[in-house]
C-alpha positions as CSV (number, residue, x, y, z in Angstrom):
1,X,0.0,0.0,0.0
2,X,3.1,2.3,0.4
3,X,3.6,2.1,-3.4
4,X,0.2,2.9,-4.2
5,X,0.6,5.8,-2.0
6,X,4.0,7.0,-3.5
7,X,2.1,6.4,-7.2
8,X,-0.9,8.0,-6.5
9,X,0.8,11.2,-5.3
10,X,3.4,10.9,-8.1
11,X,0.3,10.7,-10.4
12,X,-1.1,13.5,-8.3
13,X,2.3,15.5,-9.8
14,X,2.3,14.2,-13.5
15,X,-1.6,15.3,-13.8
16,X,0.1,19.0,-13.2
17,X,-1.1,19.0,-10.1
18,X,1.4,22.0,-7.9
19,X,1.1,21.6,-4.6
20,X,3.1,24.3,-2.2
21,X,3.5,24.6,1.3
22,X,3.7,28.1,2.6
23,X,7.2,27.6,5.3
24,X,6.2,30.1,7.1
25,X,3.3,28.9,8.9
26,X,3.5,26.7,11.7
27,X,3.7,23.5,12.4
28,X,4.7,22.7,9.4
29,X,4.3,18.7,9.3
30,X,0.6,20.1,9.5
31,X,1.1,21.8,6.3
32,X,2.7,18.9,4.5
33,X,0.0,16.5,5.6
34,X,-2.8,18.1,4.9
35,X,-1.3,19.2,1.4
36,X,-1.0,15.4,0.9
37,X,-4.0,14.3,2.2
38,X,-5.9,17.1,0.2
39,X,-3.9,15.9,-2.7
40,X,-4.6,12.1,-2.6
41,X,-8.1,12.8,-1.7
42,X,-9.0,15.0,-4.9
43,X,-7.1,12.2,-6.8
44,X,-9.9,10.2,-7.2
45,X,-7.7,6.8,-7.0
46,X,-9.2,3.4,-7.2
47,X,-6.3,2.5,-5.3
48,X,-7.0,4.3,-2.1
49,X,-11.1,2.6,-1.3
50,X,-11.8,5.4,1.2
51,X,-10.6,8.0,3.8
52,X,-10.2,5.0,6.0
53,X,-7.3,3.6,4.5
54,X,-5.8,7.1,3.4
55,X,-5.8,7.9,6.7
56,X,-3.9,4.4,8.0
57,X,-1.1,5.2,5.1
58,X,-0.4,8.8,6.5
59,X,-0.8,7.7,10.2
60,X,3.0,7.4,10.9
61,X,3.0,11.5,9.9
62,X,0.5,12.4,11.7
63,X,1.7,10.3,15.1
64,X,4.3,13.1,15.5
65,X,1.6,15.9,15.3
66,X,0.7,18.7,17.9
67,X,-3.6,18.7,18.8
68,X,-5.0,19.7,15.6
69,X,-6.7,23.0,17.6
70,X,-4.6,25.8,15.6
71,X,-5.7,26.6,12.1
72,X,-3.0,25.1,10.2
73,X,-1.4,28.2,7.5
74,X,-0.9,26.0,4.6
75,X,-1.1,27.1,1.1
76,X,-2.3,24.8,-1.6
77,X,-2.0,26.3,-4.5
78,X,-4.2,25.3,-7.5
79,X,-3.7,25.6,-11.1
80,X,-6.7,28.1,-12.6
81,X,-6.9,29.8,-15.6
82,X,-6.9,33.4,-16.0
83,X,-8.1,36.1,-18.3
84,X,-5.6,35.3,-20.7
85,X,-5.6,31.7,-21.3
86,X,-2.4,30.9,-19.3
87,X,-2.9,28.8,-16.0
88,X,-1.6,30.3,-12.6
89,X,-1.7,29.3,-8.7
90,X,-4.7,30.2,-6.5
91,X,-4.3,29.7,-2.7
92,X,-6.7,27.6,-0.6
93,X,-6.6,27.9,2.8
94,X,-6.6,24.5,5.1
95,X,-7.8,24.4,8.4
96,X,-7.1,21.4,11.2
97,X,-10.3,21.9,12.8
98,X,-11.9,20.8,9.8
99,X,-10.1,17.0,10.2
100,X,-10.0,14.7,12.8
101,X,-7.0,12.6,13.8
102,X,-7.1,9.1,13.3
103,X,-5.1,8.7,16.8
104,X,-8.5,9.9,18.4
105,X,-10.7,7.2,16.5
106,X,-12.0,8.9,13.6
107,X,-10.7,9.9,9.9
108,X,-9.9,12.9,8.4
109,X,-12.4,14.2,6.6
110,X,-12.2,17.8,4.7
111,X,-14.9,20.0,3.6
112,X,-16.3,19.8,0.3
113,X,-15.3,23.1,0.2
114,X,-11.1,22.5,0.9
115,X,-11.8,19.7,-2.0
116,X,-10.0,20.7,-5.2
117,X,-10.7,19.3,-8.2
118,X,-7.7,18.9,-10.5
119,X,-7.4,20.2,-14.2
120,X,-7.6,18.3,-16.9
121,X,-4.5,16.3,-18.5
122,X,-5.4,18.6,-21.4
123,X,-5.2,21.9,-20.3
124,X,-2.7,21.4,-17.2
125,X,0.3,24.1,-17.6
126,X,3.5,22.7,-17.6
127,X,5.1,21.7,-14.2
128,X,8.2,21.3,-13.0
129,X,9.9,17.8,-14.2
130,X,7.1,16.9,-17.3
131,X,8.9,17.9,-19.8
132,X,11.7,20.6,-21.0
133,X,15.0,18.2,-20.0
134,X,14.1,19.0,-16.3
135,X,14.3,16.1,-13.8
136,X,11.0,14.6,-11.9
137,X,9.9,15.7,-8.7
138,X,11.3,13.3,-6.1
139,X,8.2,10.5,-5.0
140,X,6.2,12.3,-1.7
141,X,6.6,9.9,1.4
142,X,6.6,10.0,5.2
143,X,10.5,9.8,5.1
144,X,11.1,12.7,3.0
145,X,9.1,15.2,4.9
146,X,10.9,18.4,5.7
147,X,11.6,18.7,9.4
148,X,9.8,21.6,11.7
149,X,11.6,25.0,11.5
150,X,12.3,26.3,15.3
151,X,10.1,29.6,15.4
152,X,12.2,32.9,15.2
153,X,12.4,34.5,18.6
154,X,12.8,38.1,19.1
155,X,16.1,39.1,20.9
156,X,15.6,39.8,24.7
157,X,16.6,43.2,26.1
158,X,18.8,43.9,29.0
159,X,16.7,44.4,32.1
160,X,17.5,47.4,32.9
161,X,17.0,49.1,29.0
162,X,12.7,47.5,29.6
163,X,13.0,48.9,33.4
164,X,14.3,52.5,32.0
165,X,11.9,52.3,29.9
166,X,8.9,51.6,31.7
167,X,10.1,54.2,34.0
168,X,10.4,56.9,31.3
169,X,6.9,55.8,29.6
170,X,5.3,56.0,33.8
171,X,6.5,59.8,33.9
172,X,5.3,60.7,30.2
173,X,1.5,59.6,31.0
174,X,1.8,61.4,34.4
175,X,3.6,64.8,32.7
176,X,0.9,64.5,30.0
177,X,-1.8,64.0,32.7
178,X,-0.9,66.7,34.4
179,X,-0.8,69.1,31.7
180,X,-4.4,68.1,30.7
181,X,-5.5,68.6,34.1
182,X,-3.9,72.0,34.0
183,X,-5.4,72.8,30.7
184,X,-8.6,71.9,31.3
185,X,-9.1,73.6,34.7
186,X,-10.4,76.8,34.7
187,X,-8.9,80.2,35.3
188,X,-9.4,81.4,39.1
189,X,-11.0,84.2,39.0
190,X,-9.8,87.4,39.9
191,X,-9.5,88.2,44.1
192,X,-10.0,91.2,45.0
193,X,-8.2,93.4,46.4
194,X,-7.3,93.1,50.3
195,X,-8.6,96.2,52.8
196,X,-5.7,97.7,54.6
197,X,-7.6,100.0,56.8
198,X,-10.6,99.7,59.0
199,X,-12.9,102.3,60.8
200,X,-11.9,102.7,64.6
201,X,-15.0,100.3,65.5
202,X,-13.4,97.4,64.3
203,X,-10.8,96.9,66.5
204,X,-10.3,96.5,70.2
205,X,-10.2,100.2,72.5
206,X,-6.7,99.1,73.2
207,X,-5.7,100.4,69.2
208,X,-7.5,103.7,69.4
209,X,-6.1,106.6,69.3
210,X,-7.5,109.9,70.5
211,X,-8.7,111.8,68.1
212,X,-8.5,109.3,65.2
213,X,-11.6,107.8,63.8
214,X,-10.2,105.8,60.9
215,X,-7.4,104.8,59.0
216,X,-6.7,101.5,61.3
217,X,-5.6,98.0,60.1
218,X,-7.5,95.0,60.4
219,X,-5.9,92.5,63.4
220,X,-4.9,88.8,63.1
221,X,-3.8,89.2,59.5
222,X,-0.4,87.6,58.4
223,X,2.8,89.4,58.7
224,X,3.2,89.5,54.9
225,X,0.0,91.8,54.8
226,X,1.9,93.9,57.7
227,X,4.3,94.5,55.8
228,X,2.9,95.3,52.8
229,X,1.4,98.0,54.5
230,X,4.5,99.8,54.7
231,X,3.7,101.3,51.3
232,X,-0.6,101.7,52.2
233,X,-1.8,104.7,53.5
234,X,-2.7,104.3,57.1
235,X,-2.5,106.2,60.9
236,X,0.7,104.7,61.5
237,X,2.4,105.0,58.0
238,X,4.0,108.7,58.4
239,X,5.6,107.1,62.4
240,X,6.9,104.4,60.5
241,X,8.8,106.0,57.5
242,X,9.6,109.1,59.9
243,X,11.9,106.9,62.0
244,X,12.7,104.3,59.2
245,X,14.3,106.6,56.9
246,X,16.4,108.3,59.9
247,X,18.0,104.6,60.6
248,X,19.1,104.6,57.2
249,X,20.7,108.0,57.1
250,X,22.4,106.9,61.1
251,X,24.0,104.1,58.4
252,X,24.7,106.2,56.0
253,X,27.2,108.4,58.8
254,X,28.7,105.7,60.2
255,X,29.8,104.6,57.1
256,X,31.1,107.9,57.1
257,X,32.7,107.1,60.4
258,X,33.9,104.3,59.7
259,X,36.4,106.3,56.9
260,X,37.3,108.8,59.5
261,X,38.0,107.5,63.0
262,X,39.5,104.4,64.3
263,X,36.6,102.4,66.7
264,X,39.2,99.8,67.0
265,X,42.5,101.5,67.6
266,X,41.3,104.6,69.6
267,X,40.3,104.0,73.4
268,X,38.5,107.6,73.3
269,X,36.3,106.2,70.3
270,X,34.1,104.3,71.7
271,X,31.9,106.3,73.0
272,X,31.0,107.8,70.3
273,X,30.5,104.0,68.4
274,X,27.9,103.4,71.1
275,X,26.1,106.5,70.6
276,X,25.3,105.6,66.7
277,X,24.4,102.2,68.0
278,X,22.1,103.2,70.5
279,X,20.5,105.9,68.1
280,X,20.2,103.0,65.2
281,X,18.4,100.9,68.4
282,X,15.8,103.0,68.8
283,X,14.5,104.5,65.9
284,X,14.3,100.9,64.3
285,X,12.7,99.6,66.8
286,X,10.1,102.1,66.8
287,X,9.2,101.8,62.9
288,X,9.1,98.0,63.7
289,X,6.5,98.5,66.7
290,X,4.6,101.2,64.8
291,X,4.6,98.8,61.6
292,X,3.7,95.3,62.8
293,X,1.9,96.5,66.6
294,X,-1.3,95.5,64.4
295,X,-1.0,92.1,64.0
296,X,-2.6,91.0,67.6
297,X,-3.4,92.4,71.1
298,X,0.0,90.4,72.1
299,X,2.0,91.4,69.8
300,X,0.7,95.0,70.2
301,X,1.9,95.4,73.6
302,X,5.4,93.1,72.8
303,X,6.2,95.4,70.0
304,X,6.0,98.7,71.8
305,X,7.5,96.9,75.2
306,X,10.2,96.4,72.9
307,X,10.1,100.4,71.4
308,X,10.7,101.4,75.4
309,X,14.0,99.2,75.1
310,X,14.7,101.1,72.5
311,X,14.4,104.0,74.2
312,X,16.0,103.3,77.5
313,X,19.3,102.2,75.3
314,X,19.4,105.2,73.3
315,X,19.2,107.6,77.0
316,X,22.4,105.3,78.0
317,X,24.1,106.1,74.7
318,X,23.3,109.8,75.2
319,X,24.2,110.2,78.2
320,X,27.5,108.5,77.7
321,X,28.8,110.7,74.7
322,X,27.8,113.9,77.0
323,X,29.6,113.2,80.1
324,X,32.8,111.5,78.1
325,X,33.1,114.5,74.8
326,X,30.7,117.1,75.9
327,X,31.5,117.5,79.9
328,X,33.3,120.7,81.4
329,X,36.5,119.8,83.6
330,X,34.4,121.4,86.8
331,X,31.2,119.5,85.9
332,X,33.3,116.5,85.3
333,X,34.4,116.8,88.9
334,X,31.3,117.1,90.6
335,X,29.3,114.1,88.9
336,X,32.0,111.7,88.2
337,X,31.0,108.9,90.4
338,X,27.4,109.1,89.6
339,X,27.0,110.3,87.1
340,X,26.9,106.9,84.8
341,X,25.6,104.5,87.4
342,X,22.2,107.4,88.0
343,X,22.5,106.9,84.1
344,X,22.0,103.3,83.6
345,X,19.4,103.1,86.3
346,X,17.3,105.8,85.0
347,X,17.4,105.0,81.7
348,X,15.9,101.4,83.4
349,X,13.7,103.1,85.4
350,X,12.5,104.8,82.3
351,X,11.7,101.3,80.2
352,X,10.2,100.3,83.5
353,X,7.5,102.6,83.8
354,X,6.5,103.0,79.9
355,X,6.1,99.4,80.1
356,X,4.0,99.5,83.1
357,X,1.8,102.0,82.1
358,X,1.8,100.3,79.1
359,X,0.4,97.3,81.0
360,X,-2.1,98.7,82.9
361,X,-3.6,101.1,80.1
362,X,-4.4,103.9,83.1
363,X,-4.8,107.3,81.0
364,X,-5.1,109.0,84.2
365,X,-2.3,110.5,86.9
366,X,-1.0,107.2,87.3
367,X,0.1,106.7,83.8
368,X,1.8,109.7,82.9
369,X,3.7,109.7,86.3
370,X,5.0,105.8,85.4
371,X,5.9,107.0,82.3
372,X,6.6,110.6,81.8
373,X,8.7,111.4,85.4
374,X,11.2,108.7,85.4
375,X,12.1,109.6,81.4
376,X,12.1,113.4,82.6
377,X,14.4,112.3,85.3
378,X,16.8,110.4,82.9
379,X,16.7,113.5,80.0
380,X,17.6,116.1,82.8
381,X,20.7,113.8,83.9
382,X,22.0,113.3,80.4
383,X,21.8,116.8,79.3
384,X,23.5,118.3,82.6
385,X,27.0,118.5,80.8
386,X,26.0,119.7,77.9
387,X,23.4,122.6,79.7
388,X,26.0,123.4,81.7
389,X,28.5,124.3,78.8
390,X,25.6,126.4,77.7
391,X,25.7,128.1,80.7
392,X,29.5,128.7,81.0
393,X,31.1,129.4,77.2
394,X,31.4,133.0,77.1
395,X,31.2,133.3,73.1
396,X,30.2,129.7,71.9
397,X,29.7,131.2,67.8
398,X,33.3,131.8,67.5
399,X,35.0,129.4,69.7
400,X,32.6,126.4,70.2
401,X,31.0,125.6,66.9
402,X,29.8,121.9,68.5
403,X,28.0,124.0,70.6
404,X,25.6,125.0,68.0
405,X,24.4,121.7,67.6
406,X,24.0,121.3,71.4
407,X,21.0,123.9,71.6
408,X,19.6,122.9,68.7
409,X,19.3,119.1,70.2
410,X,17.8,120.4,73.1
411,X,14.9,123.0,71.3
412,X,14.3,120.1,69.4
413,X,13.6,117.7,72.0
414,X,11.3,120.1,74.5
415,X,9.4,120.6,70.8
416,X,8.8,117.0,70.7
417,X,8.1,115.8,74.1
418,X,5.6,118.9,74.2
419,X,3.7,117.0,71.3
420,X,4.5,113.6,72.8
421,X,2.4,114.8,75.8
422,X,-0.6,117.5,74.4
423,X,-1.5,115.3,71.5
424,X,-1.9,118.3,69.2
425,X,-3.0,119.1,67.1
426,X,-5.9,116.5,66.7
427,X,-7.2,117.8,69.7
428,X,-7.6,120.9,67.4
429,X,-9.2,119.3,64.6
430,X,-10.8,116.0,65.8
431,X,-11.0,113.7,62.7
432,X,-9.2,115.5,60.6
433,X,-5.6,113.8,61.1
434,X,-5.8,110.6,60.1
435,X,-2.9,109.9,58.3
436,X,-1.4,113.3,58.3
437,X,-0.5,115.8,61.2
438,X,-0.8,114.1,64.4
439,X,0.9,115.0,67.4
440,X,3.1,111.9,67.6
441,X,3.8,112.2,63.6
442,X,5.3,115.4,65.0
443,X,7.3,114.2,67.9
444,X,9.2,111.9,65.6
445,X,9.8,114.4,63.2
446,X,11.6,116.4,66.2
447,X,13.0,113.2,67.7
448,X,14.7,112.3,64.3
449,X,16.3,116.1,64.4
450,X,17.0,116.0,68.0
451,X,19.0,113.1,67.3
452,X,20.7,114.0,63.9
453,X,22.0,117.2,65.9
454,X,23.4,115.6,68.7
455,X,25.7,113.4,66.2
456,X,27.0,116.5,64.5
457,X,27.5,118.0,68.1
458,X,29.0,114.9,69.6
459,X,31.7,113.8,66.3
460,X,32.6,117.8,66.6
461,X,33.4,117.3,70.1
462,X,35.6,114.1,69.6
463,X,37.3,115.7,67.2
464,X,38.1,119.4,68.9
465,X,37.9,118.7,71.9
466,X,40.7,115.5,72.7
467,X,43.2,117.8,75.1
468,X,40.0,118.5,77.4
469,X,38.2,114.6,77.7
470,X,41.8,113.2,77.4
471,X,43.4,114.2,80.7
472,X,39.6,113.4,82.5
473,X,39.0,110.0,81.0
474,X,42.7,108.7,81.8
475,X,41.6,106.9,85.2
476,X,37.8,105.4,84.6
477,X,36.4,105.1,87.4
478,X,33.7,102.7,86.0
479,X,33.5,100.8,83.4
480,X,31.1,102.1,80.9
481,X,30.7,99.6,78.4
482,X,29.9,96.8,81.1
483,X,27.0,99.7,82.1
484,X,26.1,99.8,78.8
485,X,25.6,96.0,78.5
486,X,23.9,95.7,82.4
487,X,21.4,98.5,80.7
488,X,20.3,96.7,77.8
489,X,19.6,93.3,79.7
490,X,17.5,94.9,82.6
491,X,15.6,96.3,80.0
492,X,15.2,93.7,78.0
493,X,14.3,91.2,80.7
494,X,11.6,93.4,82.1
495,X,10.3,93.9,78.8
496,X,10.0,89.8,78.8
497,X,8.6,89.7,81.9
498,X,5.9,91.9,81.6
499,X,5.2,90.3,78.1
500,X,4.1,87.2,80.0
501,X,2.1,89.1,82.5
502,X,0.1,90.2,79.3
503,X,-0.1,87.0,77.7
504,X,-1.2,85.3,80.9
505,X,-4.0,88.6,81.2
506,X,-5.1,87.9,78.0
507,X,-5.6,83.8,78.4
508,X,-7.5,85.1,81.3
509,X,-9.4,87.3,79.4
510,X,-10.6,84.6,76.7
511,X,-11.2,82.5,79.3
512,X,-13.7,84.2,81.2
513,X,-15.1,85.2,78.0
């Protein structure tokens, strides 16, 4: 029966029928079989009685066979005639799960429509080994089948190239996913504009002042918007740029000074190093309290406990550069061992009491004599050497040009502690000074010159005057810096302490609330 099989599929051939196998597809002992069996089954053979015994003669192919589940790619390609008259191939497309095996108990069987009828003898093209000198196809048997082709697998990348670019693809979809977000979500709309000031009902009595009906910033806003009012027009604007801009002229002179006298070489300069200091102290520390005292009722009193600080270091500094460049040799005599130990307590006493009265918010008698005497007691002591110059230099124009400067200092500071304590003139015109012309506005203004006056007066006096504060300054009886230094601390301290009395008042205030 293996001979009728090799002749029936050699006659298969010499009846010009082609039979191809597409090697692509896969398996490809599939392909060949069924091209067989498709061509041995169109044959019409007496030789083969059935599909029974076809299938018996191609058993040992299709023992070697995968499950017949996978449509099976093979190509048999027909003779047909074309438009022309000449013959070419047509494909006809096999599939296994038209055919049972005969290894699960049945026959193949194909469709009547994978059945191709073959040409006739007549009209078959010519094939390959008929005719022309070419040798026969070789006989198709089970041996001769081609072995399967291994599939082509794709080369593997390193791990790290798919991790990188995993990676990379994870942060494109969240950059694009992002930007679609951002597209697509609407424009905010437009905030308006913040409110800077307030009407004098808004906020607590402690922030009034008299006199002054608007112009006042809302509390409990953030620092930014405090200072951001340094450029809004407000009550406390003109205080703030009054003493601001005289700090930056004090740096201005002693860069100045810096160029012209030797803090670091000269004993006999440093007096006059701690008088700029002391000046710079104060007048920043007042635009600071006068800028941010808005932000709460704590930080209302803090900031000003802090501006009395700055006060109490600036009547040290002043009272230092008078008794050490400014002194007469008979004054000098009188007040040496006092004179800077009354200093430093008074200028304490001083920060004392404006805290105090601070604290206890008495408009009355009790406040102003807290507040007002001990600083009158501490101005009278610094300016003792340089009042009794006044009183002494016979012709001060030609012979004392410092001098000069030494009444001006002292008009200008009676001008401004007369406004410090009438409040005019808004008592004048009630209303009418909101952020212009207020008696405070007005004792800055004559602060600032006060202060500008005495540093003229004081770097004259270190200057012209070196053969008089020499010889009186050679044995110190104290040590003035060490003053200086004990002066700031008390002050500070009792400006913490009193802090906490407020902040425990105020607990105790919410509470009972």
């Amino acid at each position: 029966m293996g001979q009728s099989l090799t002749g029936w599929v050699s006659r298969v051939q010499t009846r010009e029928l082609a039979v191809q196998v597409d090697r692509k597809s896969e398996p490809l002992s599939w392909s060949l079989c069924w091209t067989a069996t498709s061509a041995l089954w169109a044959s019409e053979s007496p030789s083969v009685r059935g599909p029974q015994e076809l299938s018996r003669l191609l058993s040992p192919v299709w023992v070697s066979l995968s499950p017949p589940r996978e449509p099976v790619a093979s190509a048999c390609h027909m003779w047909t005639r074309c438009g022309r008259g000449c013959w070419r191939p047509a494909r006809r497309e096999l599939w296994a799960s038209e055919i049972a095996l005969v290894g699960a108990g049945g026959s193949p069987a194909l469709s009547t429509e994978s059945r191709a009828s073959p040409l006739p003898p007549a009209a078959a093209p010519p094939f390959p080994g008929s005719g022309r000198g070419l040798r026969p196809a070789a006989p198709l048997t089970a041996g001769s089948l081609p072995r399967r082709r291994r599939p082509l697998v794709a080369p593997q990348l390193p791990a790290w190239v798919t991790a990188m670019a995993t990676m990379v693809a994870q942060k494109l979809s969240h950059l694009l996913t992002s930007l679609r977000q951002d597209y697509q979500k609407p424009q905010p709309s437009v905030q308006p504009e913040p409110v800077f000031t307030v009407d004098r009902a808004e906020v607590p009595p402690l922030f009034w002042k008299p006199y002054i009906y608007v112009g006042y910033r809302p509390l409990h806003q953030t620092w930014r918007f405090y200072f951001r009012t340094l450029f809004q027009q407000h009550n406390e604007a003109v205080n703030v740029w009054t003493h601001l801009l005289a700090a930056l002229v004090l740096l201005l002179r002693l860069a100045v000074f810096v160029g012209t006298v030797d803090f670091w070489g000269d004993p006999h300069a440093l007096p006059l190093f701690i008088i700029v200091l002391a000046s710079f102290t104060y007048l920043s520390l007042s635009a600071l309290a006068h800028l941010l005292q808005a932000k709460s009722e704590f930080w209302h009193y803090s900031f000003f406990f802090l501006d009395y600080v700055g006060v109490a270091v600036y009547q040290f500094g002043s009272a230092l550069a008078h008794f050490y460049y400014a002194i007469e040799p008979a004054w000098h005599a009188q007040v040496q061992a006092i004179f800077l130990p009354m200093a430093a307590f008074l200028a304490w006493l001083s920060c004392t009491g404006s805290c105090y009265n601070k604290y206890i918010q008495k408009p009355g008698l009790l406040g102003r004599t807290c507040q007002e005497v001990p600083s009158a007691l501490a101005y009278a002591l610094d300016i003792s050497p340089v009042a009794h110059r006044i009183l002494v230099s016979p012709n001060p124009a030609v012979d004392d040009p410092a001098l000069l400067y030494h009444k001006c200092q002292v008009v200008f500071f009676l001008l401004a502690a007369a406004f410090f304590s009438a409040f005019m003139p808004e008592r004048w015109f009630p209303g009418s000074c909101h952020v212009f012309g207020q008696g405070h506005q007005l004792f800055h203004v004559f602060l600032v010159l006060c202060t500008l006056a005495q540093l003229e007066a004081v770097a004259l006096d270190y200057e012209a005057r070196r053969p008089i504060y020499e010889p009186l300054h050679t044995r110190w009886p104290h040590n003035f810096s060490g003053l200086f230094l004990l002066t700031v601390g008390s002050s500070i301290l009792t400006a913490f302490l009193l802090s906490q009395l407020v902040r425990r008042k105020l607990d105790l205030d919410q509470k009972t609330q």
